[in-house]
PyMOL Python script that loads the backbone (N, CA, C, O; Angstrom):
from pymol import cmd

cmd.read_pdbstr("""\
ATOM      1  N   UNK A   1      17.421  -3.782 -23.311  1.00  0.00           N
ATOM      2  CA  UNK A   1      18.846  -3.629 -23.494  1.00  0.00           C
ATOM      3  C   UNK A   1      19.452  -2.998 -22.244  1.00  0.00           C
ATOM      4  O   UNK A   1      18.656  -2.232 -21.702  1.00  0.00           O
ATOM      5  N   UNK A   2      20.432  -3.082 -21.735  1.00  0.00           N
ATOM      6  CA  UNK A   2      21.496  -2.576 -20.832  1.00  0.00           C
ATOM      7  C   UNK A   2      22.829  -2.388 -21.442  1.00  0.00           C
ATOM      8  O   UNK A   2      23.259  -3.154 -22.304  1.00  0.00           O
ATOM      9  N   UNK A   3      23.381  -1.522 -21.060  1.00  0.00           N
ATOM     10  CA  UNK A   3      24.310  -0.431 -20.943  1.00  0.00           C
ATOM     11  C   UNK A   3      25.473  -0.339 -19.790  1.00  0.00           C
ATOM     12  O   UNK A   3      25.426   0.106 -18.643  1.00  0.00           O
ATOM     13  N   UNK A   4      26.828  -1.099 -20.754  1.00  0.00           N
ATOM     14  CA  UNK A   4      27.965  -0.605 -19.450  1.00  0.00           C
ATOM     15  C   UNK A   4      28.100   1.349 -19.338  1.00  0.00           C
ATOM     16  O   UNK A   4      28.158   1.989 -20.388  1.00  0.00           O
ATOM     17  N   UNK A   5      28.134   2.059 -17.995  1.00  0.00           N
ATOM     18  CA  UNK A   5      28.656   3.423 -18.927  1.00  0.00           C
ATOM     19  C   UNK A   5      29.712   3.713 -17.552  1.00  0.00           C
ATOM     20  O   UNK A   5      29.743   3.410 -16.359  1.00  0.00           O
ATOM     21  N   UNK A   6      30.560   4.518 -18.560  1.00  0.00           N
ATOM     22  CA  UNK A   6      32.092   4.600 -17.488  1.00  0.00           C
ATOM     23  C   UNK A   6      31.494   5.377 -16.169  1.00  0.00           C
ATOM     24  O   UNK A   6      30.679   6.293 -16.279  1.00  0.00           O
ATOM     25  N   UNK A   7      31.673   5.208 -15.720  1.00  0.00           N
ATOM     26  CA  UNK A   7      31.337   5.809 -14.317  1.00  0.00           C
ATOM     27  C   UNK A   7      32.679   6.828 -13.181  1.00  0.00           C
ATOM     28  O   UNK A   7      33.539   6.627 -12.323  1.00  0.00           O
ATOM     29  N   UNK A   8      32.115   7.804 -13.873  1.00  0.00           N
ATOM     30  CA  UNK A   8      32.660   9.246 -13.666  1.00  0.00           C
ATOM     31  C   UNK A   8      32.712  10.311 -14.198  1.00  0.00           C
ATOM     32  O   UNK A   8      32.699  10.209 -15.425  1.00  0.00           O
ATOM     33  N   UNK A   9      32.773  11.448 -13.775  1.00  0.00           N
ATOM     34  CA  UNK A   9      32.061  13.174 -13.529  1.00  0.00           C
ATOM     35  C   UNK A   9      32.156  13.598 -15.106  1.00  0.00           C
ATOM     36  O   UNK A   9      33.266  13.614 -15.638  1.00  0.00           O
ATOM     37  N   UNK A  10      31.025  13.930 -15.824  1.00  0.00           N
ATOM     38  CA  UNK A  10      30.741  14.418 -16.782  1.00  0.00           C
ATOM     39  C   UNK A  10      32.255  15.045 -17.373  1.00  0.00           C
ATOM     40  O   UNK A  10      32.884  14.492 -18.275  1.00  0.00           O
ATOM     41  N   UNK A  11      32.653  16.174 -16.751  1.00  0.00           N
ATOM     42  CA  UNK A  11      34.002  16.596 -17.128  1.00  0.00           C
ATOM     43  C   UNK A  11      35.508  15.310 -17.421  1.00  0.00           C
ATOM     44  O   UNK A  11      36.246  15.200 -18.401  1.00  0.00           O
ATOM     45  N   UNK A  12      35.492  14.885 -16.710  1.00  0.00           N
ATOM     46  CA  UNK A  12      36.509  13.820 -17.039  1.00  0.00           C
ATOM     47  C   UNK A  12      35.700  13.022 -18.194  1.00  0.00           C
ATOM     48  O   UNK A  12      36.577  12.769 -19.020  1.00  0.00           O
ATOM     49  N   UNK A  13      34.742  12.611 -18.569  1.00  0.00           N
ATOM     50  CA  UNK A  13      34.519  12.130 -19.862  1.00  0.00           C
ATOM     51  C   UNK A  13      34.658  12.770 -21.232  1.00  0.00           C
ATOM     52  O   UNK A  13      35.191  12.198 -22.182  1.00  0.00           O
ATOM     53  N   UNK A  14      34.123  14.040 -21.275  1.00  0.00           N
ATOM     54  CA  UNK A  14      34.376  14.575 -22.151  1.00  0.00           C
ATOM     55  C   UNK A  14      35.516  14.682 -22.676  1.00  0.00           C
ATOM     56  O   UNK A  14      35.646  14.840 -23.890  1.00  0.00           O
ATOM     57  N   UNK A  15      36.717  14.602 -21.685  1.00  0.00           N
ATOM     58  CA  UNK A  15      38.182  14.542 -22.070  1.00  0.00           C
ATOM     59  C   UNK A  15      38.992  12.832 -22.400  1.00  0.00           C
ATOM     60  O   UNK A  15      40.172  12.518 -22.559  1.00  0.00           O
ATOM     61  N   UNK A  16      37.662  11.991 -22.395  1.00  0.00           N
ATOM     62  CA  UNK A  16      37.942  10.791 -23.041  1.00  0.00           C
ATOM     63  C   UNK A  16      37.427  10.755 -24.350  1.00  0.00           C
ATOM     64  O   UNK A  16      36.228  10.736 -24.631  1.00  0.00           O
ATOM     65  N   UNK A  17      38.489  10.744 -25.244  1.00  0.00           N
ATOM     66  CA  UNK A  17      37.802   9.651 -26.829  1.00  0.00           C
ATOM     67  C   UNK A  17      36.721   8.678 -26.589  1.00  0.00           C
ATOM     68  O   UNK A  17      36.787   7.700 -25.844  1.00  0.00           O
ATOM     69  N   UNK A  18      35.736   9.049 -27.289  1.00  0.00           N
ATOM     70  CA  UNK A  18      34.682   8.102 -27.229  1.00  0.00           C
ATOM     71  C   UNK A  18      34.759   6.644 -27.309  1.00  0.00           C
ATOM     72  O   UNK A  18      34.204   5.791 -26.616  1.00  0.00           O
ATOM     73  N   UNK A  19      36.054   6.463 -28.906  1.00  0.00           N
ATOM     74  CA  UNK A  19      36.372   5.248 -29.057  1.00  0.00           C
ATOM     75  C   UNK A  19      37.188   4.772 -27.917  1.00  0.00           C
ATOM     76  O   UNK A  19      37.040   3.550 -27.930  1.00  0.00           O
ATOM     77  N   UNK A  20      38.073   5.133 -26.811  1.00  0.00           N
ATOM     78  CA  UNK A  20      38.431   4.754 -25.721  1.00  0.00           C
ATOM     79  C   UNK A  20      37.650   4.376 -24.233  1.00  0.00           C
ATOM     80  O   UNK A  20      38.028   3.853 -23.185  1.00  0.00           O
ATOM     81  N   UNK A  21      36.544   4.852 -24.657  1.00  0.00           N
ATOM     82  CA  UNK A  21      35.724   4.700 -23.289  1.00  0.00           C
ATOM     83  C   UNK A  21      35.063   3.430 -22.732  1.00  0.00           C
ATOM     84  O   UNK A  21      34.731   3.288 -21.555  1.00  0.00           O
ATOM     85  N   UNK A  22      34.865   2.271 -23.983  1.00  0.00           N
ATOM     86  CA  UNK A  22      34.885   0.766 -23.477  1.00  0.00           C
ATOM     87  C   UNK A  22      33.668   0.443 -23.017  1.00  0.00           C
ATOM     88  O   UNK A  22      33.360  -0.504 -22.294  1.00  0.00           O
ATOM     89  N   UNK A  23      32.588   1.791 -23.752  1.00  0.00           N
ATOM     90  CA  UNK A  23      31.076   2.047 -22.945  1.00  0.00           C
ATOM     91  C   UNK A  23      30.281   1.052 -23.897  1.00  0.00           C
ATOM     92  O   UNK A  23      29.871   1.649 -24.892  1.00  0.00           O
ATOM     93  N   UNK A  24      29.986  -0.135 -23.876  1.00  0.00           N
ATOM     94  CA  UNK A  24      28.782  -1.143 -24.937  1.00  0.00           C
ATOM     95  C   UNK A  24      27.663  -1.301 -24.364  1.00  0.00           C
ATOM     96  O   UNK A  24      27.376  -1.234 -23.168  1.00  0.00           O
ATOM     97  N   UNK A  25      26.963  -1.539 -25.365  1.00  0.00           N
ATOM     98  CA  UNK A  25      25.355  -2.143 -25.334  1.00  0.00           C
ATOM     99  C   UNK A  25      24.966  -3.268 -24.703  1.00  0.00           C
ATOM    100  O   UNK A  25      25.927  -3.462 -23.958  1.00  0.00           O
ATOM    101  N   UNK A  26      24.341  -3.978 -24.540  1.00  0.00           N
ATOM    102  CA  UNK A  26      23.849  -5.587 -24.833  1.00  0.00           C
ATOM    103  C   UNK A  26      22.391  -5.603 -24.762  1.00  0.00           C
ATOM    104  O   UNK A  26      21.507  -4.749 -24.699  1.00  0.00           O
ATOM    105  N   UNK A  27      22.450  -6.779 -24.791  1.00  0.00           N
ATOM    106  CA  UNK A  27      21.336  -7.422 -25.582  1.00  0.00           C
ATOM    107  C   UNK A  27      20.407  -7.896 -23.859  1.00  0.00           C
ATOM    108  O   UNK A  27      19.263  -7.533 -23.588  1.00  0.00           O
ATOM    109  N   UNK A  28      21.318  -8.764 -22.940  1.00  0.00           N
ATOM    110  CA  UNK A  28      21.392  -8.809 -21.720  1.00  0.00           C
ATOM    111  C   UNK A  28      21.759  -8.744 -20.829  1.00  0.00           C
ATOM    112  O   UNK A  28      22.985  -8.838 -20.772  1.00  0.00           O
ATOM    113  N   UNK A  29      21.016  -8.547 -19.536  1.00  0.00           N
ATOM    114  CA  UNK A  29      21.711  -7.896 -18.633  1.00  0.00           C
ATOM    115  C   UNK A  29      22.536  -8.873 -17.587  1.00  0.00           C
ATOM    116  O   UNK A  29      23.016  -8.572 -16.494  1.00  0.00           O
ATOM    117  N   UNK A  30      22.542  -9.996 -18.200  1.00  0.00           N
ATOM    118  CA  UNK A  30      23.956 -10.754 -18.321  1.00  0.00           C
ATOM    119  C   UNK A  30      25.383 -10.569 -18.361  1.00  0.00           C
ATOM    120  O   UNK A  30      26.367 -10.637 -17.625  1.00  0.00           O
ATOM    121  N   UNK A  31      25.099 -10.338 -19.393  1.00  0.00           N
ATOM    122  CA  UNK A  31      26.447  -9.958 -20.703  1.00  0.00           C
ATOM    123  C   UNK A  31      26.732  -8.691 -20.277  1.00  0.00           C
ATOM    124  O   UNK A  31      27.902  -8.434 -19.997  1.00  0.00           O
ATOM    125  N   UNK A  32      25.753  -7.713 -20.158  1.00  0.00           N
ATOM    126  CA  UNK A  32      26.548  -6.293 -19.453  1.00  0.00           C
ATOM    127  C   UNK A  32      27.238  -6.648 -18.154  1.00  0.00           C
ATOM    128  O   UNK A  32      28.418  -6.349 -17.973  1.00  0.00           O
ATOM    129  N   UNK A  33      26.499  -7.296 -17.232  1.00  0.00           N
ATOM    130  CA  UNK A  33      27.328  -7.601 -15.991  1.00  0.00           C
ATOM    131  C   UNK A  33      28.326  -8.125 -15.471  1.00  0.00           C
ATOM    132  O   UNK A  33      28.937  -7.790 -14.456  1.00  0.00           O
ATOM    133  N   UNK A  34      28.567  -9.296 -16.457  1.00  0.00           N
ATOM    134  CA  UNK A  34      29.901 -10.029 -16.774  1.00  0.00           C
ATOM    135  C   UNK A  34      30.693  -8.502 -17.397  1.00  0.00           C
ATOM    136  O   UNK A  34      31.136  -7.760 -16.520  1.00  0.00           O
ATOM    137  N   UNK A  35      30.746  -8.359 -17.865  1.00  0.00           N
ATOM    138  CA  UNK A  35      31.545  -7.565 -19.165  1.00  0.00           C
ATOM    139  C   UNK A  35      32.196  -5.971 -17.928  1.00  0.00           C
ATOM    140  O   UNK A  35      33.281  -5.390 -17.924  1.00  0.00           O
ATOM    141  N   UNK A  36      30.918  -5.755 -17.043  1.00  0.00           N
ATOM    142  CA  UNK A  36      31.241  -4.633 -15.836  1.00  0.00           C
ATOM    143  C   UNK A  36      32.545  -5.839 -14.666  1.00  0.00           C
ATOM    144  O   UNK A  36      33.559  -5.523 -14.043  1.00  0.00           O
ATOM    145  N   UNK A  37      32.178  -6.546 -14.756  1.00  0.00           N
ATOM    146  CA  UNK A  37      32.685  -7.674 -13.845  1.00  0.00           C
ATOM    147  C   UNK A  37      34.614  -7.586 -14.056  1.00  0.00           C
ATOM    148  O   UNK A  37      35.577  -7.094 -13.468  1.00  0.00           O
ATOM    149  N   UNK A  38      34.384  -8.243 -15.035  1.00  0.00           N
ATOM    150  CA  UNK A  38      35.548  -8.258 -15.759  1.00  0.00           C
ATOM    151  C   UNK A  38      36.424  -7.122 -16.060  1.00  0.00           C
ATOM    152  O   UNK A  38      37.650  -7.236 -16.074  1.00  0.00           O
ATOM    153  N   UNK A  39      35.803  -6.024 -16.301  1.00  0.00           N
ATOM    154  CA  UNK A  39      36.436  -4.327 -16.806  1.00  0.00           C
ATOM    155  C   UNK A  39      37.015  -4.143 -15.216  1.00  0.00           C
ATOM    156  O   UNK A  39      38.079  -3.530 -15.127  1.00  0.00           O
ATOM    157  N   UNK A  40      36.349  -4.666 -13.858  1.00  0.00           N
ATOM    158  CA  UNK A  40      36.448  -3.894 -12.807  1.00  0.00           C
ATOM    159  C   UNK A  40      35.218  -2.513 -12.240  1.00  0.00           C
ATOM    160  O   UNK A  40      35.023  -1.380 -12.681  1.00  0.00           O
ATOM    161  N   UNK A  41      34.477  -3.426 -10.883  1.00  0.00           N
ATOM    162  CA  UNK A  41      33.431  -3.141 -10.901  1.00  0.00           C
ATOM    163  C   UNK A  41      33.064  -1.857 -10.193  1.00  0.00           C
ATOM    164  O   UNK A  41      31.992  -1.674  -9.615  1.00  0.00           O
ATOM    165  N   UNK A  42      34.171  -0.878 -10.301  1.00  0.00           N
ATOM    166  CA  UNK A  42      34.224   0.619 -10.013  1.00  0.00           C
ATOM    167  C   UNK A  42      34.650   1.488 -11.354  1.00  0.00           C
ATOM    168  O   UNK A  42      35.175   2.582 -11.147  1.00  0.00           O
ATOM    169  N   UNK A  43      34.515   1.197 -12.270  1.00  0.00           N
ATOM    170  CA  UNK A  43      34.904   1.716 -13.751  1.00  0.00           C
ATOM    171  C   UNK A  43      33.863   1.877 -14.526  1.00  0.00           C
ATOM    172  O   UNK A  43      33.761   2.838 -15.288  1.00  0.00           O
ATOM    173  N   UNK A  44      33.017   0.989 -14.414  1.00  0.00           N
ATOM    174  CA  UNK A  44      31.310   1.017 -15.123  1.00  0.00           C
ATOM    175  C   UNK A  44      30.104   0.990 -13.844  1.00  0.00           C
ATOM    176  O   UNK A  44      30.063   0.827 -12.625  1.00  0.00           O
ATOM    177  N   UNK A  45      29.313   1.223 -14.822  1.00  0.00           N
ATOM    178  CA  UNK A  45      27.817   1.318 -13.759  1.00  0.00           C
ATOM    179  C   UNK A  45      27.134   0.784 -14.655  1.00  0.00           C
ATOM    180  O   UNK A  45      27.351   1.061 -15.834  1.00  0.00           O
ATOM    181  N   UNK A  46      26.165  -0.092 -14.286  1.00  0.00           N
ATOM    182  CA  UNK A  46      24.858  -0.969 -15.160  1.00  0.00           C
ATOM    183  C   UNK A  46      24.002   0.074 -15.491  1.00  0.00           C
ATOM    184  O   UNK A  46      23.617   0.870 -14.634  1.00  0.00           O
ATOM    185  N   UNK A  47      23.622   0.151 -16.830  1.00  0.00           N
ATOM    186  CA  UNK A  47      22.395   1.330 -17.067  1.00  0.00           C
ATOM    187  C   UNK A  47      21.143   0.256 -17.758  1.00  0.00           C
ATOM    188  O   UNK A  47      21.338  -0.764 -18.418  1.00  0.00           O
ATOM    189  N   UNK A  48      19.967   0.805 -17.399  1.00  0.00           N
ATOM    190  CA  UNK A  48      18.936   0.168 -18.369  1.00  0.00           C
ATOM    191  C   UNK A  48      18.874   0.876 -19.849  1.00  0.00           C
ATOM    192  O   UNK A  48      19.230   2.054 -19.850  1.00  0.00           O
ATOM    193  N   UNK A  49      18.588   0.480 -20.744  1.00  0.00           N
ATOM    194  CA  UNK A  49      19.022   1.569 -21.872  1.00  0.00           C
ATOM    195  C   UNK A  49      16.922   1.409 -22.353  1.00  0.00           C
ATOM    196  O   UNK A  49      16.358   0.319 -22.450  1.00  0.00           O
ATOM    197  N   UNK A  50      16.316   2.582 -22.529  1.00  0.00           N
ATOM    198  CA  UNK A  50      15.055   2.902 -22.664  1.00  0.00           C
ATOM    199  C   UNK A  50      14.705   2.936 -23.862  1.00  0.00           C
ATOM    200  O   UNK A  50      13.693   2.458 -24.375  1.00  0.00           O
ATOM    201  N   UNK A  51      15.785   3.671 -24.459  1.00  0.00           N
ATOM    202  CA  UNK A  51      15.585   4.508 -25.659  1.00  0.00           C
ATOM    203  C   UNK A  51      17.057   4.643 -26.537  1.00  0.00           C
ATOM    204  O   UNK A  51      17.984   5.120 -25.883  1.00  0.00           O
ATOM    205  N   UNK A  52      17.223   4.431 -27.333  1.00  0.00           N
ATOM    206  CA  UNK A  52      18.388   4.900 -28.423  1.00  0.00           C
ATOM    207  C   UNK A  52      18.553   5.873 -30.006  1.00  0.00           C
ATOM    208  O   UNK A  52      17.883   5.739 -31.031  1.00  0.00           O
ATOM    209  N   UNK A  53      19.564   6.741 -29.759  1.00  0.00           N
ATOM    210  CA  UNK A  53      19.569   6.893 -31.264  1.00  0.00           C
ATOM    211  C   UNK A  53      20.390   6.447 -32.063  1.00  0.00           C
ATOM    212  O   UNK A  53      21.295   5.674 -31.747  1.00  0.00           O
ATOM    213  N   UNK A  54      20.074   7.083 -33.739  1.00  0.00           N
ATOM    214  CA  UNK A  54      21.126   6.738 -34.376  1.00  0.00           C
ATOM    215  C   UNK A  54      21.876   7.676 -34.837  1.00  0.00           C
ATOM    216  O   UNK A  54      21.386   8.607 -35.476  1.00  0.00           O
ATOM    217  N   UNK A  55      23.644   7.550 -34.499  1.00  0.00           N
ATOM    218  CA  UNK A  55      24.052   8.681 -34.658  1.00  0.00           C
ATOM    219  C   UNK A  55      24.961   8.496 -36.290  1.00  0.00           C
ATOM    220  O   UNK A  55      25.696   7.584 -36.670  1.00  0.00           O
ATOM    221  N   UNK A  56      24.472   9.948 -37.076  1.00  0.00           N
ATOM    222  CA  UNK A  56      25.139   9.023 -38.599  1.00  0.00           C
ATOM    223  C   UNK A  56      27.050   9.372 -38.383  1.00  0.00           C
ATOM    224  O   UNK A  56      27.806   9.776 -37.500  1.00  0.00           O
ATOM    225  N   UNK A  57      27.116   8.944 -39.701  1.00  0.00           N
ATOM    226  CA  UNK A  57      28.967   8.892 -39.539  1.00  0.00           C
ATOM    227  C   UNK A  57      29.221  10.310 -40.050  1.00  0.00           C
ATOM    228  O   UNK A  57      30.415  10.497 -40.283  1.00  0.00           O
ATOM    229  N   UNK A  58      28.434  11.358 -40.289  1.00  0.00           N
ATOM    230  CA  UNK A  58      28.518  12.741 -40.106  1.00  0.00           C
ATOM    231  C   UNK A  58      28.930  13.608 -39.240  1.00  0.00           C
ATOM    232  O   UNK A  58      29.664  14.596 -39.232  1.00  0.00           O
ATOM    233  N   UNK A  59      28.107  12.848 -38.296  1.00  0.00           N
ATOM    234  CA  UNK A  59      28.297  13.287 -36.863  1.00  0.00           C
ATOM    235  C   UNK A  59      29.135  12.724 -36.194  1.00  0.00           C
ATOM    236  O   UNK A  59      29.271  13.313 -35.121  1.00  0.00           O
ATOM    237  N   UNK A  60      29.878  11.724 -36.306  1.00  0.00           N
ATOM    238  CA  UNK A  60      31.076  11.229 -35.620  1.00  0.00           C
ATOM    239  C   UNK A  60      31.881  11.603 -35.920  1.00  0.00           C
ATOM    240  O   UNK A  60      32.737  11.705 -35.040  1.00  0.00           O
ATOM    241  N   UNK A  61      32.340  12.182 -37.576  1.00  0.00           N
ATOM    242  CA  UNK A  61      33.194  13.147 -38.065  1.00  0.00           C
ATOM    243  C   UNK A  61      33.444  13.589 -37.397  1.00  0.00           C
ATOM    244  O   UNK A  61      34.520  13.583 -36.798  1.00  0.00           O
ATOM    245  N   UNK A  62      32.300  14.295 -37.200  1.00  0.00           N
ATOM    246  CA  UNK A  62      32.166  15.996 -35.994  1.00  0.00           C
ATOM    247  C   UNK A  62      32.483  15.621 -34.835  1.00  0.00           C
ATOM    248  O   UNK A  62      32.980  16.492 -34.120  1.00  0.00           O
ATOM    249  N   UNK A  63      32.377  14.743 -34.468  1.00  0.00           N
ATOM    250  CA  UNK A  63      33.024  14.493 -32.681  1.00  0.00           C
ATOM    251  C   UNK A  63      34.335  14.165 -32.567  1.00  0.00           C
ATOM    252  O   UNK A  63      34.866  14.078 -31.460  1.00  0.00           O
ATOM    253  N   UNK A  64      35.089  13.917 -33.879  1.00  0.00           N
ATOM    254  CA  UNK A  64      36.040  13.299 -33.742  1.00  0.00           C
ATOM    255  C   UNK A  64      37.296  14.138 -34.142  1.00  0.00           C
ATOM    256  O   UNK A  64      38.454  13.727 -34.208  1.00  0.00           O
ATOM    257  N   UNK A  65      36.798  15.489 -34.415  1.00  0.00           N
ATOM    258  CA  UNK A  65      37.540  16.554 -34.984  1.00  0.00           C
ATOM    259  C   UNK A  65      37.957  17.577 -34.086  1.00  0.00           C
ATOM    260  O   UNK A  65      37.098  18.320 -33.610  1.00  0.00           O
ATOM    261  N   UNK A  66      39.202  17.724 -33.779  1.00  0.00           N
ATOM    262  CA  UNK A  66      40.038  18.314 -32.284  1.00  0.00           C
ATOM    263  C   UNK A  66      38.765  18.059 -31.134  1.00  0.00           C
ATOM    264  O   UNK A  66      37.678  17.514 -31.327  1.00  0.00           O
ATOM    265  N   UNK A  67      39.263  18.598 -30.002  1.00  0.00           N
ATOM    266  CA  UNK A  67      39.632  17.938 -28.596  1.00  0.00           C
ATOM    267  C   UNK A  67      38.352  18.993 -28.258  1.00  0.00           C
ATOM    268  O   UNK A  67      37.497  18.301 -27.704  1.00  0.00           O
ATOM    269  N   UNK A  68      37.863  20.426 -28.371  1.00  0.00           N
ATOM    270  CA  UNK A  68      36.961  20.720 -27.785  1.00  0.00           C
ATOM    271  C   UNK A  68      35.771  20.120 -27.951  1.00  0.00           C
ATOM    272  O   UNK A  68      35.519  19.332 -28.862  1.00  0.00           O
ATOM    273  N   UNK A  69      34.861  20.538 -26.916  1.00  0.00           N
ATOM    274  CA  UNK A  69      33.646  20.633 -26.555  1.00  0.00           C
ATOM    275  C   UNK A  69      32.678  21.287 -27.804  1.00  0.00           C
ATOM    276  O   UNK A  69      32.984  22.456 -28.038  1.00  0.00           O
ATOM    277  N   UNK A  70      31.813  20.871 -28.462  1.00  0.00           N
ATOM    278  CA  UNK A  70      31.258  21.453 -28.912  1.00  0.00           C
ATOM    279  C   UNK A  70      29.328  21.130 -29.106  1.00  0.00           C
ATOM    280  O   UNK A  70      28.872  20.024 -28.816  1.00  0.00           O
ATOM    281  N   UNK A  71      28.876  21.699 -29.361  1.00  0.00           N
ATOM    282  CA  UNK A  71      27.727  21.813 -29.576  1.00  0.00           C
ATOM    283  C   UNK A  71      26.933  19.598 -29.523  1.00  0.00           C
ATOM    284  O   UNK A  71      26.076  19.078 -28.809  1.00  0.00           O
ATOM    285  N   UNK A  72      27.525  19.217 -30.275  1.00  0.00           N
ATOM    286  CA  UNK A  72      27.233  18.000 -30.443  1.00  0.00           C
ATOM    287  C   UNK A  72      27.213  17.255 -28.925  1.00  0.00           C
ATOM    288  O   UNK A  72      26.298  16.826 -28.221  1.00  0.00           O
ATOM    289  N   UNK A  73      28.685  17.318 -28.775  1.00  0.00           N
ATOM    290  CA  UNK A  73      29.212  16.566 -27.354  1.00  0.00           C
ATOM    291  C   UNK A  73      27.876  16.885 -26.412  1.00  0.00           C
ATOM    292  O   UNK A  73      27.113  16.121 -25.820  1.00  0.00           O
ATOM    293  N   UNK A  74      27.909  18.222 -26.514  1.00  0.00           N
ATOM    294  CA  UNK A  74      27.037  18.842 -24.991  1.00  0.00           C
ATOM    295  C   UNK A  74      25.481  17.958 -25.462  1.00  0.00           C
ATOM    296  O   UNK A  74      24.891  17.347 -24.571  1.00  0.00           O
ATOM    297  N   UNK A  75      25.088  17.960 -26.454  1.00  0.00           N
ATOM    298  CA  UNK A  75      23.957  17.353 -26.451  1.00  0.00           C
ATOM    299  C   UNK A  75      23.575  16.069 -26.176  1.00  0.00           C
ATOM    300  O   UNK A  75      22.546  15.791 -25.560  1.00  0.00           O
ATOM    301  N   UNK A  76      24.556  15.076 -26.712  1.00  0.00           N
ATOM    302  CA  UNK A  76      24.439  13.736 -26.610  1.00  0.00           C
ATOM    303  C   UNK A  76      25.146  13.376 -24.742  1.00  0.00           C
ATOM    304  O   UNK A  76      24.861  12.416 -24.026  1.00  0.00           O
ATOM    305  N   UNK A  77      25.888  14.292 -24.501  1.00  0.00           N
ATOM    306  CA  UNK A  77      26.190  14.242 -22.881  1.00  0.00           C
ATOM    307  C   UNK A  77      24.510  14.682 -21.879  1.00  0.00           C
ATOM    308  O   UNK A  77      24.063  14.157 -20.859  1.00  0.00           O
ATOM    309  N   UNK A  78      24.055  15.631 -22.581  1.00  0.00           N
ATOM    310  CA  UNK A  78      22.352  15.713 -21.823  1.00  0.00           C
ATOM    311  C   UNK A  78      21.746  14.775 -22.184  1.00  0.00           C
ATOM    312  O   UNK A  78      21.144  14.144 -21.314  1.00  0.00           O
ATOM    313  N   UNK A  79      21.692  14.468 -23.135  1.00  0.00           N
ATOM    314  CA  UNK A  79      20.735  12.940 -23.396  1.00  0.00           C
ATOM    315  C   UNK A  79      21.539  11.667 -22.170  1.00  0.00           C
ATOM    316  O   UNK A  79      20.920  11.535 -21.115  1.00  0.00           O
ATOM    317  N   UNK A  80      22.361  11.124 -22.278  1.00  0.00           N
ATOM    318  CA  UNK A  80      22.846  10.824 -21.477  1.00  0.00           C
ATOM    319  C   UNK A  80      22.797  10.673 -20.155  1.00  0.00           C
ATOM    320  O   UNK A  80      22.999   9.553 -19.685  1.00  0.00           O
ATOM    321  N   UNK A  81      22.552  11.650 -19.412  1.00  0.00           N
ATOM    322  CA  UNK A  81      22.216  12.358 -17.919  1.00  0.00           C
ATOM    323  C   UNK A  81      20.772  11.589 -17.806  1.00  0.00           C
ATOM    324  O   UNK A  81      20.561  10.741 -16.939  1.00  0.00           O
ATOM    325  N   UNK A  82      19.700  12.027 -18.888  1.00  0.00           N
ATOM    326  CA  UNK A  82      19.115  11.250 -18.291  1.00  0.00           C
ATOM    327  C   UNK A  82      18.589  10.343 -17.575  1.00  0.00           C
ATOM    328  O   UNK A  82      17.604  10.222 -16.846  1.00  0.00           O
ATOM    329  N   UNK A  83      19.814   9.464 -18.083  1.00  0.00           N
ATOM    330  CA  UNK A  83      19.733   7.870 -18.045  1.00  0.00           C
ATOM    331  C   UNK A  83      20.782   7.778 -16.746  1.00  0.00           C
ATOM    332  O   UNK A  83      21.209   6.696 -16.341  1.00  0.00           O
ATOM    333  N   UNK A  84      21.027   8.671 -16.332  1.00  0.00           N
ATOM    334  CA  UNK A  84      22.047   8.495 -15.319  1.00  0.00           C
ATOM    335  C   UNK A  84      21.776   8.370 -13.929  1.00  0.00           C
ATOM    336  O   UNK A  84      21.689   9.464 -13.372  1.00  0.00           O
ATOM    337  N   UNK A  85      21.596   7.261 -13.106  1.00  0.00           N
ATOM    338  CA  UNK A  85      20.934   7.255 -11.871  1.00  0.00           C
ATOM    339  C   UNK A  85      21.736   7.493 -10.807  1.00  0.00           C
ATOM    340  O   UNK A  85      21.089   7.541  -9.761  1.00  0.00           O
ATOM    341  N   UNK A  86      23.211   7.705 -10.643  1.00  0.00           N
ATOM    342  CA  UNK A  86      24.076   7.852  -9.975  1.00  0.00           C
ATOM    343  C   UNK A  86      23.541   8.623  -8.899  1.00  0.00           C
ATOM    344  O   UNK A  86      23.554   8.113  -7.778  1.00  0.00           O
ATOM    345  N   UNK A  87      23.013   9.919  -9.077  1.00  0.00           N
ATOM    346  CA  UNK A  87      22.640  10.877  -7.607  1.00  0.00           C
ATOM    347  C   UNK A  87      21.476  11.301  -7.575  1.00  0.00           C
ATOM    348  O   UNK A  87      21.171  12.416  -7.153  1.00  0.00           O
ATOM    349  N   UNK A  88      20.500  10.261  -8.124  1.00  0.00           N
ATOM    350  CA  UNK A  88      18.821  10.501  -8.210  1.00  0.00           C
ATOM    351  C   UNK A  88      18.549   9.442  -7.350  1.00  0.00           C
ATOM    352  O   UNK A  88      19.207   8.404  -7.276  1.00  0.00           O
ATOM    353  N   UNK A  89      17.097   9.864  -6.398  1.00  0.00           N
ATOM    354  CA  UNK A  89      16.781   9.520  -5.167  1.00  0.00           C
ATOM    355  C   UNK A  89      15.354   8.731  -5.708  1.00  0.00           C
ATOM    356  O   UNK A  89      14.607   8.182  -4.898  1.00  0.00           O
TER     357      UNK A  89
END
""", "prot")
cmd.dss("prot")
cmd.show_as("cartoon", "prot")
cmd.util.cbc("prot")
cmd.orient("prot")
């Protein structure tokens, strides 16, 4: 699987709605590339996706409830990083 993901500084994401961020899956790395193509190819970055979870609708509650930062965000933003090759050598 591959992964469009918005491409820019941890802090400016967090201050995006998740449902606004336009960040999808696929199946191939086709379809992600077209799809980065099309969005404009300084807005996304191609990710390989390794590993996934599942996040329940509990927890989206919780992300979706006022504007801070909390415990959740910060975690699923470190998981994240991982996968982030932007300034790894």
């Amino acid at each position: 699987m591959f992964a469009a993901i918005i491409n820019k500084p941890n802090e400016e994401i967090k201050n995006i709605p998740v449902i606004r961020r336009g960040e999808l899956v696929f199946e191939k790395r086709s379809e992600a590339v077209n799809y980065i193509k099309r969005q404009g190819k300084d807005v996304f970055i191609l990710c390989g996706v390794n590993k996934s979870n599942i996040i329940s609708k509990e927890e989206i509650a919780e992300l979706t409830v006022g504007n801070e930062s909390n415990g959740l965000i910060d975690k699923q933003l470190k998981g994240l990083r991982e996968f982030d090759t932007r300034n790894k050598t």
